[in-house]
C-alpha positions as CSV (number, residue, x, y, z in Angstrom):
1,X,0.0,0.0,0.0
2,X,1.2,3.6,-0.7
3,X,-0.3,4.7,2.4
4,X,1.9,6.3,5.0
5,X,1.5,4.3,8.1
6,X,4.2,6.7,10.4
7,X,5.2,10.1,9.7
8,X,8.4,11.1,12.0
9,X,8.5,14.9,12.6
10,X,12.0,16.1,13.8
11,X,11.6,19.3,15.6
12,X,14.6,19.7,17.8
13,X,15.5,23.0,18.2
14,X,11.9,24.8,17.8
15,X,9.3,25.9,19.7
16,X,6.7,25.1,17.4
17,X,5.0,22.3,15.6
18,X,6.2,22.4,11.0
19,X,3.2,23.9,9.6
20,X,2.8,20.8,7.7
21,X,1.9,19.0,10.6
22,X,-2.0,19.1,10.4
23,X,-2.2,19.1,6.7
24,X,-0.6,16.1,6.5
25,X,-3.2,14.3,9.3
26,X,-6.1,15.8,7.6
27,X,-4.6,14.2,4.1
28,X,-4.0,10.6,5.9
29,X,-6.1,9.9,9.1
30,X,-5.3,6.8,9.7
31,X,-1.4,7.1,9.9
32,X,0.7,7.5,13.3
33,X,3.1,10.5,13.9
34,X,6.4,10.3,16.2
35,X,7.4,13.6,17.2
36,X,11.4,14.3,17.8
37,X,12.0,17.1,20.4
38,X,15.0,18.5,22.5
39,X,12.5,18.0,25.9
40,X,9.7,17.5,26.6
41,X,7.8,21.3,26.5
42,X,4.4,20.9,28.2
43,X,3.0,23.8,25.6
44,X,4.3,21.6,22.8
45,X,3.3,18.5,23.7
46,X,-0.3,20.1,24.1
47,X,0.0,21.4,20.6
48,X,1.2,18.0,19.2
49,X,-1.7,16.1,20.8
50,X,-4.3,18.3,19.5
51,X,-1.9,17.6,15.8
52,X,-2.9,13.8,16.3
53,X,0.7,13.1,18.0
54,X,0.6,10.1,19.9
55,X,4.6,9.8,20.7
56,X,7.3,11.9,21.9
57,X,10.8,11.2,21.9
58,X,12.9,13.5,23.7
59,X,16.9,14.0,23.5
60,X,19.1,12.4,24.0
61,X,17.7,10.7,21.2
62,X,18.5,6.1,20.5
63,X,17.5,4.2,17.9
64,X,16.1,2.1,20.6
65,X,13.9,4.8,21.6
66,X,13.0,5.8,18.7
67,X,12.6,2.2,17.3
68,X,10.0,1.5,20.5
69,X,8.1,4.7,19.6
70,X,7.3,4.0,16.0
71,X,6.7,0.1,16.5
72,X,4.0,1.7,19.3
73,X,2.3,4.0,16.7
74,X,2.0,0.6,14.2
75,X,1.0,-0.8,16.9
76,X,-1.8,1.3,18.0
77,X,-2.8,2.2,14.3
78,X,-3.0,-1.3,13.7
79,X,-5.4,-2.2,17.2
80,X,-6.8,1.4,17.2
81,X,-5.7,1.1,21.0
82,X,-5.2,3.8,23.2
83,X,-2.5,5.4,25.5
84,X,-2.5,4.3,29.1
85,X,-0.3,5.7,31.7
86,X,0.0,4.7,34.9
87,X,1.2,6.7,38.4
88,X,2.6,4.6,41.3
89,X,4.3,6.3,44.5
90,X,7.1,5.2,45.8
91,X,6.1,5.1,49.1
92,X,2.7,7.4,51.1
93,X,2.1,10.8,50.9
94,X,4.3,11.6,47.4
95,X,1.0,12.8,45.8
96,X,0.7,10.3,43.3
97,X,-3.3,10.6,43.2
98,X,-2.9,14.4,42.5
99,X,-0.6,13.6,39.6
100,X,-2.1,11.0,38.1
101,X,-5.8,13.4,38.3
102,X,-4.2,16.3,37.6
103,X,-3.0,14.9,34.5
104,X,-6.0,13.3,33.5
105,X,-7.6,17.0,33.6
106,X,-5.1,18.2,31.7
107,X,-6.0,15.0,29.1
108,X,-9.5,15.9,29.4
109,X,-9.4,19.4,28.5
110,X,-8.1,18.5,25.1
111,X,-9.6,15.0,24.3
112,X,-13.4,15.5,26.3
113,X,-15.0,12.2,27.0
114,X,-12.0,10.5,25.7
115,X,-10.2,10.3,28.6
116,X,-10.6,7.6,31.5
117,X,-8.8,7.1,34.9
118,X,-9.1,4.3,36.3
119,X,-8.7,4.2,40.1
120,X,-6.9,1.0,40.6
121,X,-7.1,0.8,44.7
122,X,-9.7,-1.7,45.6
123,X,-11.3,0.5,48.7
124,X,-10.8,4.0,50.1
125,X,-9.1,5.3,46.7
126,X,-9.4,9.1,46.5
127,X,-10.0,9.6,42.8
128,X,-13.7,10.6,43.1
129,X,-12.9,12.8,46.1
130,X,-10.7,14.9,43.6
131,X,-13.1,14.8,40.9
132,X,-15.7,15.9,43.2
133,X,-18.3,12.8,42.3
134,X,-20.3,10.2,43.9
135,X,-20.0,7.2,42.0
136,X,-22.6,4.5,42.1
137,X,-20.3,1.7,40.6
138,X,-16.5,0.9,41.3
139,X,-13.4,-1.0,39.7
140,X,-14.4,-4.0,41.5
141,X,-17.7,-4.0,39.9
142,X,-16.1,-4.3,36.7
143,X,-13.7,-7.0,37.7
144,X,-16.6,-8.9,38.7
145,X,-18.6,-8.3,35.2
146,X,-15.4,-8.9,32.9
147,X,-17.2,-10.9,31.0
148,X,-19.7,-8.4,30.5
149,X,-17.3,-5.8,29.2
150,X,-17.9,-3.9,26.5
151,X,-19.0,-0.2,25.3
152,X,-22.5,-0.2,26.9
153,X,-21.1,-1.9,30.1
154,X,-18.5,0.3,30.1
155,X,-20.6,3.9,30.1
156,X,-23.2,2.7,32.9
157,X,-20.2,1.5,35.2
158,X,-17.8,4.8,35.1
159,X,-18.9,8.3,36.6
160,X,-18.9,11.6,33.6
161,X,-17.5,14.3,35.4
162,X,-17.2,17.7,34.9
163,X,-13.7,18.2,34.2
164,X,-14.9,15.8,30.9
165,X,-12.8,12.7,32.7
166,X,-15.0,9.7,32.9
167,X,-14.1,8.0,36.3
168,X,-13.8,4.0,37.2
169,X,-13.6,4.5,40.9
170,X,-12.3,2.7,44.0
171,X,-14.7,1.3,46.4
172,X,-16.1,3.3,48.7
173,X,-16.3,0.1,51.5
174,X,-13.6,-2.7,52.2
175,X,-14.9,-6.2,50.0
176,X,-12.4,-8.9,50.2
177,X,-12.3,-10.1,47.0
178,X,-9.2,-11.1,45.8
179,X,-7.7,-9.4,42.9
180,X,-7.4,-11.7,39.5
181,X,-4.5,-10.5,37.5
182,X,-6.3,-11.7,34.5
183,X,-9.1,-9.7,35.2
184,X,-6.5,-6.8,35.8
185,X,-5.0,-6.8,32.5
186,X,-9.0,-7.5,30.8
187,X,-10.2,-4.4,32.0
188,X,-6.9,-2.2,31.3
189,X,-6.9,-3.8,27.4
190,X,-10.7,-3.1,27.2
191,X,-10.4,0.3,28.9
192,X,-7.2,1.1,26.1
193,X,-10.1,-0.1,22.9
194,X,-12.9,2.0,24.6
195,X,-10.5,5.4,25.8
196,X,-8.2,7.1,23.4
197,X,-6.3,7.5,26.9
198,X,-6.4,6.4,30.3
199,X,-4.8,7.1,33.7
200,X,-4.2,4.9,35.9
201,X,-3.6,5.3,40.0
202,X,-2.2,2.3,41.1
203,X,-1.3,1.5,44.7
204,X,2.0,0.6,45.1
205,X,1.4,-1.9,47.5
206,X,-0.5,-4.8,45.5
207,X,1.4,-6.4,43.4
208,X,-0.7,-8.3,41.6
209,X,-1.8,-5.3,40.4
210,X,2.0,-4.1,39.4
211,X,2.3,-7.5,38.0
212,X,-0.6,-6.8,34.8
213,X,0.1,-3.9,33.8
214,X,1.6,-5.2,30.4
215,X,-0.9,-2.8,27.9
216,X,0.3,0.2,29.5
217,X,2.4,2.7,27.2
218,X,4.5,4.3,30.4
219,X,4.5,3.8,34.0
220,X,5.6,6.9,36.5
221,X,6.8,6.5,39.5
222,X,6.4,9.2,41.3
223,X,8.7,10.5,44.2
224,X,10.0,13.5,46.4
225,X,13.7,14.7,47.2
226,X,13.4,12.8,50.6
227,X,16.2,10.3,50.9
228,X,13.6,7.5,51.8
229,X,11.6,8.1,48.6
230,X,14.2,8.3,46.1
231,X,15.3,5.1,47.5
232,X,12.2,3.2,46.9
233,X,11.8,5.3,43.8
234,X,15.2,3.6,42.7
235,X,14.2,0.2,43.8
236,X,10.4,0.5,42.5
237,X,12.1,1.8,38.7
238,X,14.3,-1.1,38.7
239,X,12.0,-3.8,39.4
240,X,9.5,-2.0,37.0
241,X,12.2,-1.6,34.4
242,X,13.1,-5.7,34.7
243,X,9.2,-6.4,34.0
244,X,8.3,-3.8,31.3
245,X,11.6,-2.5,30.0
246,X,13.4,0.1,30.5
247,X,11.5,2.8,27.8
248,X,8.5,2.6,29.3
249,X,9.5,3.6,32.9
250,X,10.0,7.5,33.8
251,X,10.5,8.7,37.0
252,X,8.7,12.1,38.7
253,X,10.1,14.1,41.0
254,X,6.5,16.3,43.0
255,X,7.2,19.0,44.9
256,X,10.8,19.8,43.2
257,X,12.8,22.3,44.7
258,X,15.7,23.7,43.2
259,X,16.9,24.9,46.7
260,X,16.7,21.5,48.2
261,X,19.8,19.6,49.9
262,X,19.7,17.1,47.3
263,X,19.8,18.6,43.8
């Protein structure tokens, strides 16, 4: 076919998308684009998302990198599957669940309605407290109904809010039900079919959970300059790294002071 399937757009050195960009997505819909960039500026990557954008690669630039980014853009052209990035602290009180919301507001704002986040704690997560909702279903609602999963399912089980987020939530009351990692990894594939992206707030604790996360496109670990945390933060990346490979595990550092004892 003499179809693009990937377009690679190298713009090191400016602060601003080639005018070309858009054309070229209106002209061929259905084909991926990479975008190359000296770092990662929030304003740009804004302005590449709303282009069609689904990767960044930031200096200092691999082949491997690069290699991972355009066989994820095949990918997801080819499955029509969504991004899904998941948050996980590196130990309490980091603000993992203010990052991993925050972002999904920022998500929502340009993709309305398309955007889920998926509170992945099985009681007491504070997703809908953020979102300022009241859900009537939670995440283990849809564990239970995996079967059962599909569009229809999916809009009666999550919460619309107003911040245009749609919300799988935690459970508002303890029920010991153990967590099936092939349910796990059923919902997170459905949820990345259904959602051109979804957040995810994973505790950092279960490790069944930590265990499926296999259709995610990134996971964050989230930390603060406190000795403790970068050392769990260290140890967390690592074992993450070992499981998922090392592209697709960043590190966050909330709270950053440039005045702090540890640089």
């Amino acid at each position: 076919s003499n179809v693009p399937q990937v377009l690679v757009v190298d713009a090191r050195g400016r602060d601003q998308l080639p005018g070309g960009l858009s054309a070229f997505r209106r002209q061929h819909p259905t084909a991926g684009a990479v975008l190359v960039v000296s770092s990662l500026d929030p304003r740009l990557m804004l302005e590449a998302m709303r282009a069609g954008v689904t990767e960044c690669v930031a200096e200092p630039l691999t082949a491997q990198a690069l290699d991972g980014a355009v066989r994820r853009v095949l990918t997801n052209t080819t499955e029509a599957a969504g991004q899904v990035f998941a948050f996980v602290g590196a130990k309490g009180g980091v603000g993992t669940t203010t990052m991993a919301v925050n972002t999904a507001a920022a998500l929502g704002r340009v993709a309305k309605g398309e955007v889920l986040l998926i509170d992945m704690h099985m009681a007491h997560g504070d997703g809908a407290v953020f979102l300022g909702v009241e859900p009537r279903f939670s995440i283990i609602d849809a564990l239970e109904n995996i079967n059962r999963i599909d569009e229809s399912f999916f809009a009666g089980v999550v919460e619309k809010t107003e911040t245009g987020v749609h919300l799988l939530a935690s459970s508002p009351r303890p029920r010991h039900v153990p967590v099936d990692a092939g349910k796990v990894r059923a919902l997170l594939e459905a949820a990345s079919r259904m959602y051109r992206m979804t957040v995810l707030d994973v505790p950092r604790s279960d490790m069944t959970i930590l265990d499926s996360l296999d259709v995610v496109t990134n996971v964050v670990v989230v930390t603060s300059q406190e000795i403790a945390s970068l050392r769990n933060a260290a140890n967390r990346a690592e074992t993450l790294r070992t499981r998922y490979g090392p592209g697709r595990v960043k590190v966050a550092i909330n709270r950053f002071h440039r005045e702090s004892v540890i640089a």
